[in-house]
N, CA, C and O of each residue as an XYZ file, in Angstrom:
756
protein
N     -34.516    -30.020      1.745
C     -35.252    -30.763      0.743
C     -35.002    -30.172     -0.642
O     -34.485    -30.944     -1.449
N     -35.304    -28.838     -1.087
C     -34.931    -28.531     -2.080
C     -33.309    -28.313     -2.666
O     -32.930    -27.764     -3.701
N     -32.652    -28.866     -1.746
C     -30.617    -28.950     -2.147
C     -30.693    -30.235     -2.425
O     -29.886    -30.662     -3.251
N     -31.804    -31.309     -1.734
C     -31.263    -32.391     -2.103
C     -31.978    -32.598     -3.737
O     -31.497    -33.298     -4.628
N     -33.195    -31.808     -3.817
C     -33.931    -31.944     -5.102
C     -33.387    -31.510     -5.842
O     -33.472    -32.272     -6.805
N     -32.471    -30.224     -6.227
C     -31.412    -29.479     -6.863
C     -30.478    -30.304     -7.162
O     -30.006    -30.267     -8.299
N     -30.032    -31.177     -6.266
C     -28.800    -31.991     -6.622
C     -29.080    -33.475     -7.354
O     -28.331    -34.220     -7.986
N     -30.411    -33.560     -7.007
C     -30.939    -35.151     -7.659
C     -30.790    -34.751     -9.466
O     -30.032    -35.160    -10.345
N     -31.694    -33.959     -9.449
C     -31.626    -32.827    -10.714
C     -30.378    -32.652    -11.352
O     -30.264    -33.251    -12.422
N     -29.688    -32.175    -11.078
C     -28.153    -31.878    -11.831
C     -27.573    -33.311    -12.299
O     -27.127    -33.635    -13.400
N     -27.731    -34.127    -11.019
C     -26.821    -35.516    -11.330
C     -27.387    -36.125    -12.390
O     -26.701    -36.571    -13.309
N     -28.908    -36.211    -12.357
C     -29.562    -36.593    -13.676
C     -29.447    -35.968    -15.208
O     -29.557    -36.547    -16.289
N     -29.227    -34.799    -14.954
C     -28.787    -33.996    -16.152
C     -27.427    -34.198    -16.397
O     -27.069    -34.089    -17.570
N     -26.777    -34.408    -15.738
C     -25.063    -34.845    -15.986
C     -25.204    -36.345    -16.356
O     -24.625    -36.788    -17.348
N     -25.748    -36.897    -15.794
C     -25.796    -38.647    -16.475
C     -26.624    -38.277    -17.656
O     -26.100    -39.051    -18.457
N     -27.289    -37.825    -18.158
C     -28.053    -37.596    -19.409
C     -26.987    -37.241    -20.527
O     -26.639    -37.952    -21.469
N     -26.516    -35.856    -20.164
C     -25.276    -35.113    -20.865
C     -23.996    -36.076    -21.051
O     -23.341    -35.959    -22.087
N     -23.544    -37.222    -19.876
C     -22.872    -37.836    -20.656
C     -22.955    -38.851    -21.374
O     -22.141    -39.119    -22.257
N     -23.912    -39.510    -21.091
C     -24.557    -40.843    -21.733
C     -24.837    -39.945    -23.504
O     -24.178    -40.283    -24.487
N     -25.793    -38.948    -23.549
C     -25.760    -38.911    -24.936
C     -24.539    -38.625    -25.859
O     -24.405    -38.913    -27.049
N     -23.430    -37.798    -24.766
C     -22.184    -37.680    -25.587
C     -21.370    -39.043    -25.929
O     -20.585    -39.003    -26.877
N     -21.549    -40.431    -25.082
C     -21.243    -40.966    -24.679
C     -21.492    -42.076    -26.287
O     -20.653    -42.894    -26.665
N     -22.906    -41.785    -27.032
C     -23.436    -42.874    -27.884
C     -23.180    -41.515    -29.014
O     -23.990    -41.659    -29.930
N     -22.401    -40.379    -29.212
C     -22.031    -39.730    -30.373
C     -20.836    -40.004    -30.595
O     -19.890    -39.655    -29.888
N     -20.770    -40.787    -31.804
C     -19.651    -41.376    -32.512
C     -19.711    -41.414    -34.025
O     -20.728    -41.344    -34.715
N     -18.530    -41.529    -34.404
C     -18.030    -41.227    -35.564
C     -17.887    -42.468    -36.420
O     -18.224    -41.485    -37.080
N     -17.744    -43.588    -37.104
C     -17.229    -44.356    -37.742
C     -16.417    -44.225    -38.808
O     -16.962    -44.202    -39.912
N     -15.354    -44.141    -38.751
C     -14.447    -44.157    -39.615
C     -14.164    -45.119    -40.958
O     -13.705    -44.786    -42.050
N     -14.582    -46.374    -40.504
C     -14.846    -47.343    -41.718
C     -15.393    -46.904    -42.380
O     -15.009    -46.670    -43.526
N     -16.876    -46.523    -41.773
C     -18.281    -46.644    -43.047
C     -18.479    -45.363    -43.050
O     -19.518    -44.995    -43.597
N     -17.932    -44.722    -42.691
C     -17.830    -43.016    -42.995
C     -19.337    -42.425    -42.384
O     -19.814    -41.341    -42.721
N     -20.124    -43.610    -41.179
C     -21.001    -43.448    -41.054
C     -21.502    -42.619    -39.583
O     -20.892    -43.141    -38.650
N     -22.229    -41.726    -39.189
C     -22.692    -40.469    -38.384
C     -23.874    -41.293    -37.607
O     -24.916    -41.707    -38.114
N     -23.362    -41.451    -35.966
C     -24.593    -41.661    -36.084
C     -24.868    -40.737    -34.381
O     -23.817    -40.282    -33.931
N     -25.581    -40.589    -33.888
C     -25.557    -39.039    -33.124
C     -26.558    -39.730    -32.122
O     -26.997    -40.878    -32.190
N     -26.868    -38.567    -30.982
C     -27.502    -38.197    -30.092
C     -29.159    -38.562    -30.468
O     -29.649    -37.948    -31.416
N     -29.921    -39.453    -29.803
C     -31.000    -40.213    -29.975
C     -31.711    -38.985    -29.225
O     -31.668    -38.727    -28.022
N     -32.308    -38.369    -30.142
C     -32.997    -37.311    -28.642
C     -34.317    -37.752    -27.917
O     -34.392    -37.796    -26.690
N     -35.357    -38.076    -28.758
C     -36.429    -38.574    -28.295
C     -36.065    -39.878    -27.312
O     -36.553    -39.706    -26.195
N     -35.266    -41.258    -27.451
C     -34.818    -41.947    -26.486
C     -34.026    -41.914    -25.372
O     -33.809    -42.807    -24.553
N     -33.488    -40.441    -25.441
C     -32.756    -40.124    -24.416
C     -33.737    -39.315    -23.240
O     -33.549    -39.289    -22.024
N     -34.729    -38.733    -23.944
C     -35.492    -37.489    -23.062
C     -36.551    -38.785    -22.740
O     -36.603    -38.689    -21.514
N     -37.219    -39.665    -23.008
C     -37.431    -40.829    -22.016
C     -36.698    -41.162    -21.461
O     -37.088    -40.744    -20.371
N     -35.461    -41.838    -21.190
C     -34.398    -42.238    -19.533
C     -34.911    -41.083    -19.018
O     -35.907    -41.045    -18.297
N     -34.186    -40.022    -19.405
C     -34.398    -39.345    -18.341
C     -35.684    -38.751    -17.850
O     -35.916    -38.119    -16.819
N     -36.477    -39.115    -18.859
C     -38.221    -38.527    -17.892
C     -38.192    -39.753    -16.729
O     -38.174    -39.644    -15.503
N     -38.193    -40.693    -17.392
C     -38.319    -41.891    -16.481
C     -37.775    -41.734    -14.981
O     -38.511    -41.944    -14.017
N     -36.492    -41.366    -14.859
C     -35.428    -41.107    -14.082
C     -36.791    -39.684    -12.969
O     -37.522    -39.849    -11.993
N     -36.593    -38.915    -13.529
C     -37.453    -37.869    -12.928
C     -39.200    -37.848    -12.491
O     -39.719    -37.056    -11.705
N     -39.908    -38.980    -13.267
C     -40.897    -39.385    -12.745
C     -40.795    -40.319    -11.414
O     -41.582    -40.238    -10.471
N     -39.662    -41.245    -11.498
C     -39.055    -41.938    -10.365
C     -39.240    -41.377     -9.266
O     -40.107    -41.534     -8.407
N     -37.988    -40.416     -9.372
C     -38.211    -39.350     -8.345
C     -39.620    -38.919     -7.802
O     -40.331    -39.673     -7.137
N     -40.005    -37.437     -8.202
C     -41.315    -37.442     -8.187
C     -42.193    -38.434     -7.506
O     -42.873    -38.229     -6.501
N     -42.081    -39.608     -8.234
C     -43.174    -40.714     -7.412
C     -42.485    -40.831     -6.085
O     -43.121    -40.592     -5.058
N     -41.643    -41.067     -6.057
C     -41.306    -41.284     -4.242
C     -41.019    -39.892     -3.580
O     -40.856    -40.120     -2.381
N     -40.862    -38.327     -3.870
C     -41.144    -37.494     -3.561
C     -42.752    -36.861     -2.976
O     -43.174    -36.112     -2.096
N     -43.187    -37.558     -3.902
C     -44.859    -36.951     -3.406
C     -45.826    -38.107     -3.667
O     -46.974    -38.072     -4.108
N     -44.685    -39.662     -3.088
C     -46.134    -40.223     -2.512
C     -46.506    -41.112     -3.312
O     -47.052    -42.121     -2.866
N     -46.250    -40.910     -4.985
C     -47.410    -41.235     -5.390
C     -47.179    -42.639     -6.687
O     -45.974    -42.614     -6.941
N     -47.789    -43.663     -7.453
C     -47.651    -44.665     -8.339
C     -46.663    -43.630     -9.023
O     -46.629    -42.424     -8.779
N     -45.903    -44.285     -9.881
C     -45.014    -43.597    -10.847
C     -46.138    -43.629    -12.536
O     -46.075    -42.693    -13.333
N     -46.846    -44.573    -12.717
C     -47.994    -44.679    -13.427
C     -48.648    -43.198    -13.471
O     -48.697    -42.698    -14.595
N     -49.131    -42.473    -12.452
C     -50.200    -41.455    -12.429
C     -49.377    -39.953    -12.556
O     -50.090    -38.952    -12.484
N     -48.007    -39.776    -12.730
C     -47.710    -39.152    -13.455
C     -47.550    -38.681    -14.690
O     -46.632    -39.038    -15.429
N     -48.499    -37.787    -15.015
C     -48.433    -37.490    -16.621
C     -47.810    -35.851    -16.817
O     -47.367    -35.696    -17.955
N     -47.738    -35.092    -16.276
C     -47.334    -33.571    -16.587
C     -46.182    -33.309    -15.703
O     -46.344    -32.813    -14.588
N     -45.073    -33.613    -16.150
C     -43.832    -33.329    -15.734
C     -43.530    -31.918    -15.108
O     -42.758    -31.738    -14.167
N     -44.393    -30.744    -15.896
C     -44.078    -29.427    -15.827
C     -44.876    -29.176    -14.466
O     -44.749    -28.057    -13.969
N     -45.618    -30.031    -13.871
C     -46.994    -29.472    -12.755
C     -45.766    -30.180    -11.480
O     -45.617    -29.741    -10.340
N     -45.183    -31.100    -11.966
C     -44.790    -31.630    -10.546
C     -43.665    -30.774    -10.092
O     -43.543    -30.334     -8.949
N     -42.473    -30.483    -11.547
C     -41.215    -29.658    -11.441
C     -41.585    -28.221    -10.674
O     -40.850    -27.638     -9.877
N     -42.822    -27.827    -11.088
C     -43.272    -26.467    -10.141
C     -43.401    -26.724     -8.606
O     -42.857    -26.241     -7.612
N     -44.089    -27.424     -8.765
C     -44.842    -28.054     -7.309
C     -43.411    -28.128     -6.478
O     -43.119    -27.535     -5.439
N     -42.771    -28.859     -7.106
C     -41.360    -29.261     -6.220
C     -40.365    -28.239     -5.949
O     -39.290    -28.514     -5.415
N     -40.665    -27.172     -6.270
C     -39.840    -25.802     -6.234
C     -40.421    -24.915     -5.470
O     -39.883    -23.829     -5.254
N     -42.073    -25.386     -4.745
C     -42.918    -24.458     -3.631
C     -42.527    -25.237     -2.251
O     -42.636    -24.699     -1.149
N     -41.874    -27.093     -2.523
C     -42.147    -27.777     -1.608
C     -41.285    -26.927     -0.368
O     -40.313    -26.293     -0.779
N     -41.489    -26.883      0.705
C     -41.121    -26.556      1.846
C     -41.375    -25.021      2.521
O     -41.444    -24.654      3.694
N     -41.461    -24.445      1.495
C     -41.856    -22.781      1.484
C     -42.739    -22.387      2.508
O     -43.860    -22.885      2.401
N     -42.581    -21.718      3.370
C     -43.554    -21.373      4.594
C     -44.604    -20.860      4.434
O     -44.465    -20.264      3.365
N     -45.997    -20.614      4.933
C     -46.843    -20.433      4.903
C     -47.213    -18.648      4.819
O     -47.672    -18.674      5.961
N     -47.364    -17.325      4.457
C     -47.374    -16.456      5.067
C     -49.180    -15.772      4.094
O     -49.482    -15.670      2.905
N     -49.847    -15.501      5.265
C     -51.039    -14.803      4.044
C     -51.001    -14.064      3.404
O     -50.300    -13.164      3.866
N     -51.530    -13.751      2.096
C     -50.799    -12.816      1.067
C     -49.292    -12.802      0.656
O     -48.697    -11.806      0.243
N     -48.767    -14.030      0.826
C     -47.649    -14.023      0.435
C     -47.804    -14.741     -1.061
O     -48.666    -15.548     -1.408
N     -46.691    -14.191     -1.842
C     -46.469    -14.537     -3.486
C     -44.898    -14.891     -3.857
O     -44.234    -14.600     -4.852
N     -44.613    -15.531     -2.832
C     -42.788    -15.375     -2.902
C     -42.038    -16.757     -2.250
O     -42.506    -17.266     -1.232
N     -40.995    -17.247     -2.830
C     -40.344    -18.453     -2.284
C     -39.940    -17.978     -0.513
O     -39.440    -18.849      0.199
N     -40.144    -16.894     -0.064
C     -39.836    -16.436      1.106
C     -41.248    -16.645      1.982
O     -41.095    -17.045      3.136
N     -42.467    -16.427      1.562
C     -44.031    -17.251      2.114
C     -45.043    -16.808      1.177
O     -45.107    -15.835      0.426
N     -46.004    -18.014      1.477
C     -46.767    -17.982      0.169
C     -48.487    -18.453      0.976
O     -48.675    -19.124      1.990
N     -49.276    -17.945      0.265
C     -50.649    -18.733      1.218
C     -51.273    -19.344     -0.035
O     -50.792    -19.027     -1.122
N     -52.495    -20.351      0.029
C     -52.896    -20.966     -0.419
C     -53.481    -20.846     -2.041
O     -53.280    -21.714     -2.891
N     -54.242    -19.582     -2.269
C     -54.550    -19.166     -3.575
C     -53.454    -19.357     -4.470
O     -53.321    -20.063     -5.470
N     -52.421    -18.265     -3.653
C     -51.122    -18.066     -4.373
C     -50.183    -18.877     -4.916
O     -49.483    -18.517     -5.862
N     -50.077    -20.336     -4.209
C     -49.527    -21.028     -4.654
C     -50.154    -21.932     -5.548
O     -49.437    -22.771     -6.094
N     -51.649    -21.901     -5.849
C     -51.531    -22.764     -7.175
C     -51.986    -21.775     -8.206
O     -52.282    -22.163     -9.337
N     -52.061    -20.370     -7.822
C     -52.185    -19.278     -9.306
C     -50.493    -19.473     -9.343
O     -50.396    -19.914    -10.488
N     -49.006    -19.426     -8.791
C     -47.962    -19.915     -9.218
C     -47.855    -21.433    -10.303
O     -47.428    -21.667    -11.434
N     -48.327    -22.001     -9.508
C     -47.772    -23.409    -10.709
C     -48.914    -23.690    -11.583
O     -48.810    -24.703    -12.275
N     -50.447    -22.691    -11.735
C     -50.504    -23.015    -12.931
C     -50.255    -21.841    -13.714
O     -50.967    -21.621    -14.693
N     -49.171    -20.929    -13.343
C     -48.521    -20.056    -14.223
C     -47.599    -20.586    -14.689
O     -47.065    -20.181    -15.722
N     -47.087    -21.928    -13.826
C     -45.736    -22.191    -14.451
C     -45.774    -23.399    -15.520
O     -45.286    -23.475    -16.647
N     -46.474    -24.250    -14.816
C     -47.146    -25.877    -15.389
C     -47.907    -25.294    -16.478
O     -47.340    -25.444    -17.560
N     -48.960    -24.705    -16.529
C     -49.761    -24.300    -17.839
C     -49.510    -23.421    -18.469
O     -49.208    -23.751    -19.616
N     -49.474    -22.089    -18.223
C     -48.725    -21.471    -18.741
C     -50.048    -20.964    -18.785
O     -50.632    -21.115    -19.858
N     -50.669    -20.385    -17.846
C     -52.066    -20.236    -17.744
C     -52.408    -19.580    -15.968
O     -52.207    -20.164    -14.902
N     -52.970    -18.202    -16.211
C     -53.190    -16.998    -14.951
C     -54.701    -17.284    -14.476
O     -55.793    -16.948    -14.933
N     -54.201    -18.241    -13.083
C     -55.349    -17.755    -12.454
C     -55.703    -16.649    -11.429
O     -54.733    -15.915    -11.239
N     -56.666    -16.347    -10.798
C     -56.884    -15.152    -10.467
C     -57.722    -14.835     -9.025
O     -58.863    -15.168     -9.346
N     -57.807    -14.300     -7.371
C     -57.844    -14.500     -6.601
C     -57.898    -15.235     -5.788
O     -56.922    -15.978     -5.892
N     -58.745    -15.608     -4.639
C     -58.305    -16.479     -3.918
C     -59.054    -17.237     -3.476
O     -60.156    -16.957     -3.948
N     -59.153    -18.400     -2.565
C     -60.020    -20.075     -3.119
C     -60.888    -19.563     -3.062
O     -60.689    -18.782     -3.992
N     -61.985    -19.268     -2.630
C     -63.235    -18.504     -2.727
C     -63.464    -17.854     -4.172
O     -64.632    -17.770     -4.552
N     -62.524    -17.424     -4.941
C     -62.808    -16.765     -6.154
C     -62.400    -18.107     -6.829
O     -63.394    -18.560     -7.396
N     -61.393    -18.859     -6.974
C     -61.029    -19.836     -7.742
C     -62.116    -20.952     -8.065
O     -62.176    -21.540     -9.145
N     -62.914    -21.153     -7.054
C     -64.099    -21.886     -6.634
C     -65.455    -21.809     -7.757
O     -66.218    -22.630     -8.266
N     -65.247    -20.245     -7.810
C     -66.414    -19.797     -8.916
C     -65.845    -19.907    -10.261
O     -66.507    -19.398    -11.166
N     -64.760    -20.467    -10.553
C     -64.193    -20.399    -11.597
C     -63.492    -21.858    -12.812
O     -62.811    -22.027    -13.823
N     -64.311    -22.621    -11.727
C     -63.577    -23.956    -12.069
C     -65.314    -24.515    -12.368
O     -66.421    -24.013    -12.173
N     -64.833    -25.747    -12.907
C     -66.376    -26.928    -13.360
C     -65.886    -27.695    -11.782
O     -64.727    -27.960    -11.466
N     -66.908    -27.899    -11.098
C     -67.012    -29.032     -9.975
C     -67.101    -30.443    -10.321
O     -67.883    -30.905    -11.152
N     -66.144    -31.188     -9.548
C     -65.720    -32.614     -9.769
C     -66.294    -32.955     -8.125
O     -66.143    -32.259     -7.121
N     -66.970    -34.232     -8.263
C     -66.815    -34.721     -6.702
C     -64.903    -35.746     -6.789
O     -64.286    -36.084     -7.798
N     -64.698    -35.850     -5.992
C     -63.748    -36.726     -5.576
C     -63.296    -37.834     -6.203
O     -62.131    -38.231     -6.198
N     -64.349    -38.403     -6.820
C     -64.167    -39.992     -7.453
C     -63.922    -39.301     -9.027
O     -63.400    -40.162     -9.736
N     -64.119    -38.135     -9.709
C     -63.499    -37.998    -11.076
C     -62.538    -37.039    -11.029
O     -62.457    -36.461    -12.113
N     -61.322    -36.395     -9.724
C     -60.424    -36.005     -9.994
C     -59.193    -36.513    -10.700
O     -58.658    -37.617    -10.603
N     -58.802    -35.286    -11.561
C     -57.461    -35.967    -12.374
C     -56.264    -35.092    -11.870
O     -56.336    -34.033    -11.247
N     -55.480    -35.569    -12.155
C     -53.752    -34.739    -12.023
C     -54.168    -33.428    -12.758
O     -54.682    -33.305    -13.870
N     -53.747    -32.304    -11.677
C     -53.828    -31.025    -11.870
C     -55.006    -30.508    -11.654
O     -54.933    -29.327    -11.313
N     -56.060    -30.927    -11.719
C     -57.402    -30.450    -10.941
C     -57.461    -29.800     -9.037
O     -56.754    -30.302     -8.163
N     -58.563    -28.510     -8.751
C     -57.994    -28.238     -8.001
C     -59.007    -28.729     -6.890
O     -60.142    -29.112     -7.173
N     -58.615    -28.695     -5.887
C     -59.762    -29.350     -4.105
C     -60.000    -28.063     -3.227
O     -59.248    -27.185     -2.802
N     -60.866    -28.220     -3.163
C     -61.070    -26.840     -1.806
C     -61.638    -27.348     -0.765
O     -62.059    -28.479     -0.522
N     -61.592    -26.122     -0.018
C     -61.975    -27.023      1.416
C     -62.817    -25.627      2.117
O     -62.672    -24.461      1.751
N     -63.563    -26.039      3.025
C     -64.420    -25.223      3.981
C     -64.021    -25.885      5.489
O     -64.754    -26.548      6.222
N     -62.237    -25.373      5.763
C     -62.240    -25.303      7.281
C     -62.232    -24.188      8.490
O     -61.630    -23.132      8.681
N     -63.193    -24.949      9.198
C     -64.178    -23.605      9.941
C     -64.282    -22.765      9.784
O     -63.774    -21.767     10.295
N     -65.444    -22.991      8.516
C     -65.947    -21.825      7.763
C     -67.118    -22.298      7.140
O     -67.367    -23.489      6.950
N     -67.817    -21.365      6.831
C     -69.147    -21.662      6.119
C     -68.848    -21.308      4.490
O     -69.817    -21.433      3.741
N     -67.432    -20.830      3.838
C     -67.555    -20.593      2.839
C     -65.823    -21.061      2.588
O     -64.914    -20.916      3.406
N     -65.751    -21.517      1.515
C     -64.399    -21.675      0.610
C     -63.230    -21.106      1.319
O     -63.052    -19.922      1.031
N     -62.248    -21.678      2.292
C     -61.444    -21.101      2.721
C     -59.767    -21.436      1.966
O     -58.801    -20.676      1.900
N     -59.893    -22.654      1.543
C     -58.672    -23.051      1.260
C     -58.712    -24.581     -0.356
O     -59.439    -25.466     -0.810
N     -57.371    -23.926     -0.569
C     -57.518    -25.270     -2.220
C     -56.025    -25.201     -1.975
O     -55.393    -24.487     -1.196
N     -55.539    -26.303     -3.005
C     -54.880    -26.984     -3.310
C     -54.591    -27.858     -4.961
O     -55.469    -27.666     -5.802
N     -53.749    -28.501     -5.246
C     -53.750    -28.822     -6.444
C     -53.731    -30.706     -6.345
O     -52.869    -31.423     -5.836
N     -54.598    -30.969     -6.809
C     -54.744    -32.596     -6.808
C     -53.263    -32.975     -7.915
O     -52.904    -32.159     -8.764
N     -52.642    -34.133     -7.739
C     -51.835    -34.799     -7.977
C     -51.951    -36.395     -8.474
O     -51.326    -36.984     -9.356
N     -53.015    -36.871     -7.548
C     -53.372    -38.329     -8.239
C     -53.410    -39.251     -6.793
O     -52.886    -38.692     -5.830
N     -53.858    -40.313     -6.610
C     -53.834    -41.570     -5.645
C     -54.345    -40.311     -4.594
O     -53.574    -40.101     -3.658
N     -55.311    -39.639     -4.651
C     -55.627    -39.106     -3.299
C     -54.349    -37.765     -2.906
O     -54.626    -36.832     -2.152
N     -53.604    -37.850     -3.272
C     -52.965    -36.838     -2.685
C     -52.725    -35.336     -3.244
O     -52.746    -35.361     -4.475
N     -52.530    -34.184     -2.788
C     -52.679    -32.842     -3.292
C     -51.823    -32.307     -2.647
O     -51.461    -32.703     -1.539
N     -51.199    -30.958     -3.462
C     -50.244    -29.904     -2.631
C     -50.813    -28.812     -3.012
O     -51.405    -28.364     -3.994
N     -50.258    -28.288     -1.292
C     -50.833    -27.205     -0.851
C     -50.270    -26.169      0.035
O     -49.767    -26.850      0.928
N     -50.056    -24.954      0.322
C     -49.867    -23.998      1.184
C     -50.355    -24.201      2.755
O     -51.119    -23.374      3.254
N     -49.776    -25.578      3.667
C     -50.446    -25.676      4.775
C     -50.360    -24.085      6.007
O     -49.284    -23.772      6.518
N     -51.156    -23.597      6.175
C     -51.098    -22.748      7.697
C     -50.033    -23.282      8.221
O     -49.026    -22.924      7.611
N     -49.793    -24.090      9.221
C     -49.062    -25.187     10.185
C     -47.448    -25.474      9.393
O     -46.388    -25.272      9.985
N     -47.541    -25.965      7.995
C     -46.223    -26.729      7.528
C     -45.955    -25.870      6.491
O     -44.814    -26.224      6.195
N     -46.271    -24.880      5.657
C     -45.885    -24.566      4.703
C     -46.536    -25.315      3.365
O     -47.550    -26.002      3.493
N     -45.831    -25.122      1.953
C     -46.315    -25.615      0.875
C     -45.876    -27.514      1.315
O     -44.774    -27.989      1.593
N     -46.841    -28.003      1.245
C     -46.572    -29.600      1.526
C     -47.455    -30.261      0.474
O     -48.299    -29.718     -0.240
N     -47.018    -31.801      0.531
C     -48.291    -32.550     -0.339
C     -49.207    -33.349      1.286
O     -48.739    -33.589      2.399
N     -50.607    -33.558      0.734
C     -50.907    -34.107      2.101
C     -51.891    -35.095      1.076
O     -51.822    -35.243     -0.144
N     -52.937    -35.774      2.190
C     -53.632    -36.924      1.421
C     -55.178    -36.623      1.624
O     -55.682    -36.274      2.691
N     -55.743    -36.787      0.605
C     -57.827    -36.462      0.483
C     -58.160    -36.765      1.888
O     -58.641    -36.046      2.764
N     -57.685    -38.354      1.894
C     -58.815    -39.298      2.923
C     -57.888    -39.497      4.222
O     -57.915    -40.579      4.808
N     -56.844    -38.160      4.788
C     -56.703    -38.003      6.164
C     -57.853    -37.706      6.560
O     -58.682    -37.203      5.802
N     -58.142    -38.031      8.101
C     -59.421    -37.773      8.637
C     -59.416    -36.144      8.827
O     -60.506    -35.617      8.607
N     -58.760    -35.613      9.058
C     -58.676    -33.663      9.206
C     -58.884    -33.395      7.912
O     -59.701    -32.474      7.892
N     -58.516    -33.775      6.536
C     -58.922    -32.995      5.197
C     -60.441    -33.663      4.707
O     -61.245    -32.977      4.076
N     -60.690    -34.947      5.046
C     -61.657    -35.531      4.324
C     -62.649    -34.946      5.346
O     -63.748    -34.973      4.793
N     -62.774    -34.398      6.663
C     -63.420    -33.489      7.372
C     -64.183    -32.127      6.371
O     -65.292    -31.638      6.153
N     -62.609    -31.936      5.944
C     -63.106    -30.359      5.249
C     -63.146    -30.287      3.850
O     -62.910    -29.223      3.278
N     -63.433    -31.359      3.218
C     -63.651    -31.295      1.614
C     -64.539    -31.061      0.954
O     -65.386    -31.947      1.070
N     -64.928    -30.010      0.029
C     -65.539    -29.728     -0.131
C     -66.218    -30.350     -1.884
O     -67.257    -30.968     -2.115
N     -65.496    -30.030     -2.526
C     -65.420    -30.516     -4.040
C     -64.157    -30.544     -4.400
O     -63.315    -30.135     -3.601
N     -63.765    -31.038     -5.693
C     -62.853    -31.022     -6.820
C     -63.305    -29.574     -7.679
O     -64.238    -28.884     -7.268
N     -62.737    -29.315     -8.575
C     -62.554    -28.339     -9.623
C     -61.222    -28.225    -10.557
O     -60.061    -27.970    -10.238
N     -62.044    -28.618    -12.337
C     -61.623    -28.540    -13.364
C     -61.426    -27.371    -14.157
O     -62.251    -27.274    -15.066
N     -60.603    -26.473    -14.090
C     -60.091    -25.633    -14.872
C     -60.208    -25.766    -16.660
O     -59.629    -26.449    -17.506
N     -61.244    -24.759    -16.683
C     -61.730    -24.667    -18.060
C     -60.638    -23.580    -19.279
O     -60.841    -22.405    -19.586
N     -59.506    -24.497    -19.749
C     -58.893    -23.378    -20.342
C     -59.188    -23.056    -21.260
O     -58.494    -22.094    -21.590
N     -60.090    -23.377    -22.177
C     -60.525    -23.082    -23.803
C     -61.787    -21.658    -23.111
O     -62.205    -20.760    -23.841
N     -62.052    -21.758    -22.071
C     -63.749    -20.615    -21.665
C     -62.569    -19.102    -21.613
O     -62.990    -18.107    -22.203
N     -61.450    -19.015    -21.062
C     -60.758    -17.488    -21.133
C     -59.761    -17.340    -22.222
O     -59.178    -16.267    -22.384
């Protein structure tokens, strides 16, 4: 999954790279310059990469708004599960979304769902947004596991069982163990 995501990636950056070289031209008549459209070019290609994305994880191509949350996300996808792991080699649940919102925000969060839990504003379900995080209480009486909401119900996460995956709110096994939403307050640290 991630060779074929690596390679979707490049080809898009090579059709980008030549298409803009492609509209840099010279006019010789009118002695006139006219160059590389950057802002219309970095739309195709967001477009191109939200595409993706949407049929990668599931989701409307509409409810993508943070390019930088999904490009992370998509660089944990497949990664095995290991506890206390912090590494593309295994990773457990805290860890992987204190990773992408180190990478997506540019912003350190700090232990694990149980601590993340005390650290966020609580959302029920019906006002989660893209990048907000979900926790869960499975078989447990306290905060065992989160994840990073994405949009249309679906979230990625560090599964036990599959590794870093995206899965959906309202499967009957997660909507079992849901506990709240949580909004990350970045202006409070």
């Amino acid at each position: 999954m991630k060779k074929i995501a690596s390679t979707i990636t490049l080809i898009f950056t090579l059709i980008l790279l030549y298409y803009g070289s492609a509209k840099a031209q010279v006019s010789t008549n009118n002695l006139e310059v006219s160059g590389f459209n950057a802002p219309e070019e970095e739309s195709v290609f967001e477009g191109y990469l939200k595409g993706y994305y949407a049929q990668v994880f599931g989701l409307d191509i509409a409810q993508i708004l943070n390019m930088d949350l999904y490009n992370s996300i998509e660089k944990w996808l497949g990664t095995p599960y290991r506890y206390a792991g912090k590494s593309l080699e295994g990773i457990d649940c805290s860890a992987f979304v204190n990773k992408v919102y180190e990478t997506a925000y540019c912003y350190l969060l700090t232990g694990n769902s149980a601590d993340l839990f005390k650290q966020v504003t609580h959302l029920p379900k019906d006002k989660l947004q893209e990048g907000d995080l979900v926790f869960f209480k499975i078989n447990r009486k306290t905060i065992s596991h989160v994840g990073v909401y994405l949009g249309g119900s679906k979230f990625a996460h560090a599964s036990r069982s599959k590794g870093v995956i995206v899965s959906d709110l309202e499967s009957p096994y997660y909507k079992k163990y849901f506990v709240k939403g949580g909004r990350v307050n970045f202006a409070a640290n």
